[in-house]
N, C-alpha and C positions, 0 to 999 in steps of 0.2 A: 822683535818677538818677545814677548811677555813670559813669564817662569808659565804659567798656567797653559798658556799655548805651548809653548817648548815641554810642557809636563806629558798633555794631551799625544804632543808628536810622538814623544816616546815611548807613550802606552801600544800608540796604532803599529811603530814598529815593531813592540815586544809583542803586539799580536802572531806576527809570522815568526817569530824564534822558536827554538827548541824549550820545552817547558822548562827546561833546569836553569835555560838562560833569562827567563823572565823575571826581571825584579818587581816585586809585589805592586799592584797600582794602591792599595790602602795600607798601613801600616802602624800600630802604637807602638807605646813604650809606655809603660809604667802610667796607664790611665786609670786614674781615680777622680773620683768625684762626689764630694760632701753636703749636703744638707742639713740645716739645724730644724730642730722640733724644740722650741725654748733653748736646753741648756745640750738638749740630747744631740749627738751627732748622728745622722743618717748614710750608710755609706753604697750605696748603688751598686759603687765601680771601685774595686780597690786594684790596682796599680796589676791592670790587664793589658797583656803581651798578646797582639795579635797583628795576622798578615792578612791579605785575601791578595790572590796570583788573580790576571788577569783574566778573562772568561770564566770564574769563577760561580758559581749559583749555591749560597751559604745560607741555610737556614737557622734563625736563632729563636732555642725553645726556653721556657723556665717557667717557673709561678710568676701569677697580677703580682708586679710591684717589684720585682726581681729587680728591675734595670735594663730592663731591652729597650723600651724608647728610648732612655739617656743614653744609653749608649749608639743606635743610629743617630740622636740628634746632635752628639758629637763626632762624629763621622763625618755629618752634612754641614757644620761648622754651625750649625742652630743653635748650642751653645757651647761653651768652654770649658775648659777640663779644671778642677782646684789643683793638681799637678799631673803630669805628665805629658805629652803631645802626641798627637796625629799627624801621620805626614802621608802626601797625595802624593805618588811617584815621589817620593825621596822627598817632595819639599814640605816641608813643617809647616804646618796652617797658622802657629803661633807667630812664623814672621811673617805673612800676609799684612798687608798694608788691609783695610778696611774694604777699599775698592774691587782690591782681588778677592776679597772673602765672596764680595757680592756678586764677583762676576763667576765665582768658585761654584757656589748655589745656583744662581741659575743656570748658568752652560754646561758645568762636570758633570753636576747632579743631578738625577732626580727623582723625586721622594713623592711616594704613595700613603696617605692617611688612612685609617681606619673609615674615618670619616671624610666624604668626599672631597668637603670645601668647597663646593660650586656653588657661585650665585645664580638663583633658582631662576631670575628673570631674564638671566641672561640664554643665546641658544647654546646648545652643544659645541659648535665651530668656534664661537667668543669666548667661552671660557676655556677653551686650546687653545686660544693664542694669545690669550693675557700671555705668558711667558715670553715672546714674542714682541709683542706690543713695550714689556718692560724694557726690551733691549733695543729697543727703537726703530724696530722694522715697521717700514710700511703699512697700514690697515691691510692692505688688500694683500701684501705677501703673506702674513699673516696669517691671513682667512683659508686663503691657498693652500698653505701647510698645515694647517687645523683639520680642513678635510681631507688631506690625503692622508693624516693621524687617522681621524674617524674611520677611515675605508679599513686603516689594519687594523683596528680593533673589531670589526665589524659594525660600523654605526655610520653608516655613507649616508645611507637614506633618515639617518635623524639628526643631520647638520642642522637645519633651519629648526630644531626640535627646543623649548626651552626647556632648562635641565630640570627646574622641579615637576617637568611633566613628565619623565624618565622613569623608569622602575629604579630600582636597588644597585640591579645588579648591570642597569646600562647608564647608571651613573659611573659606578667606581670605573668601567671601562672609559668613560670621560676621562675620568682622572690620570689613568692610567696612559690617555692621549697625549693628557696636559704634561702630565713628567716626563714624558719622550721629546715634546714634541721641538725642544734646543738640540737634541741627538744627542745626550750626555753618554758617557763613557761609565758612568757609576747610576744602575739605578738604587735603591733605599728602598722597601715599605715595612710600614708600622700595621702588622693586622690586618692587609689588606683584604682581608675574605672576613674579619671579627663578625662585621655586621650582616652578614649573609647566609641562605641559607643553606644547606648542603648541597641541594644542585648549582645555584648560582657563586658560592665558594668554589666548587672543583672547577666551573669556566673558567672565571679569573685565573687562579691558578694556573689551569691549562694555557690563558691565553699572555700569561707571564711568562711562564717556561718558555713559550715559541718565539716570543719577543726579546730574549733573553738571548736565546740561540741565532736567532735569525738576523738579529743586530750585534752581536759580539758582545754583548754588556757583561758586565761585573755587576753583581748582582747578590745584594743580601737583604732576608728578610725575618724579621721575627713574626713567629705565627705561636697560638695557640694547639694549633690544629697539627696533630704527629701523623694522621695520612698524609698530611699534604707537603711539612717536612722532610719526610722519609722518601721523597723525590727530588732533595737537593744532592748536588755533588758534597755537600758536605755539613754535619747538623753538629753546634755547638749548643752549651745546655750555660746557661747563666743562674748561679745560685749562690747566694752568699759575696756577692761580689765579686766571682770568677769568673772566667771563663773557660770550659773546661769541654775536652773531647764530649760528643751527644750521646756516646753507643751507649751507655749505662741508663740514660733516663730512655731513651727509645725500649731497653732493653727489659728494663721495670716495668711498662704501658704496656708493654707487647699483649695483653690481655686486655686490657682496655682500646687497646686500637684495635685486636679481630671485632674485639663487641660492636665497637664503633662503625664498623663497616658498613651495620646496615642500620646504622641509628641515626639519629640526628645531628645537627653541629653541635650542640652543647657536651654531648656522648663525645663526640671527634675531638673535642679540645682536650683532652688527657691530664695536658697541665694545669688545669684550671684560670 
């Protein structure tokens, strides 16, 4: 058995422990992360201490440009930290051989874009099971699991459907097929409601929470949107390269989130 299988096993049994007994399934140390502008250093992520306890559902809110995508795409090992490391049930992503990274990505994780990413020609069923298909199942098992994905997002009857014929909001539920559909243990989304509009934002959502619940996932996301935050088990505020308790910035919007109630998404997004 493999570290990543032996990691997985010991998630499913820290599922039935007593919470205090569970050791974190994500965990950093000292995560920073640098970019240059010319001569300029730019710093996302400066040396953030963070856990997430298994069944977890973690919202992360901030300003555009904060560091919440870098920091879930170091999460999902999409890219690497300038120092400090990520480690998946105790094991450090840094000593990952290459192989395990990519078996880390598709099987542990899985990660929802703002942006679909579905190729348009393809149906609804095919592009659930690309994930699948990359790990060298079958066509046909594949297909299999792809619609029975579909049925729990509710999209059974637009299997044969191709996806640029889809609305908005029965795309990203694609999507949201596609990232389950290896049964990871960790899902990820970046914005998954950004592009949507208030009613079609609160589905998703809603049909994230229940799939979160319903599958045992561990589960973080950053959003704009502080309605939809303010329904995680727990909202961290990213600013200045922190990571720091959410109550303050939820606490600040609280005006701006009654107003938003009956406004639009752009009103809903608080943090701009």
């Amino acid at each position: 058995m493999n570290r990543l299988a032996s990691a997985e096993l010991a998630i499913e049994e820290g599922r039935n422990a007593a919470p205090e007994a569970r050791p974190p399934i994500l965990r950093t140390e000292g995560l920073r992360k640098e970019y240059y502008s010319g001569r300029q250093p730019i710093v996302p992520l400066d040396g953030i201490d963070f856990s997430a306890e298994p069944g977890e559902l973690i919202a992360i809110v901030g300003p555009s440009g904060s560091g919440k995508s870098t920091f879930l795409h170091l999460l999902a090992a999409l890219d690497t930290p300038t120092t400090g490391e990520v480690y998946f049930a105790e094991n450090s992503l840094v000593s990952l051989a290459e192989s395990e990274l990519a078996e880390y990505r598709n099987r542990s994780v899985g990660f929802v874009w703002q942006r679909h990413h579905l190729l348009p020609d393809f149906t609804a069923a095919e592009n659930v099971a690309i994930p699948l298909l990359v790990r060298g199942k079958p066509a046909s098992e594949a297909l299999r699991a792809a619609e029975r994905w579909l049925g729990e997002v509710g999209l059974a009857s637009r299997a044969g459907q191709r996806a640029g014929e889809l609305s908005g909001g029965e795309q990203q539920r694609v999507a949201i097929a596609r990232a389950l559909v290896n049964e990871p243990v960790l899902l990820l989304a970046d914005e998954p409601t950004g592009d949507l509009d208030e009613r079609n934002a609160a589905g998703v959502f809603d049909l994230i929470e229940k799939l979160h619940r319903s599958h045992r996932l561990t589960t973080i996301l950053a959003t704009h949107n502080l309605l939809l935050a303010r329904r995680a088990d727990r909202v961290l505020a990213l600013q200045h390269g922190k990571l720091e308790p959410g109550a303050d910035a939820l606490a600040e919007d609280a005006v701006a989130v009654r107003e938003a109630a009956g406004a639009g998404p752009t009103a809903a997004g608080g943090l701009g």
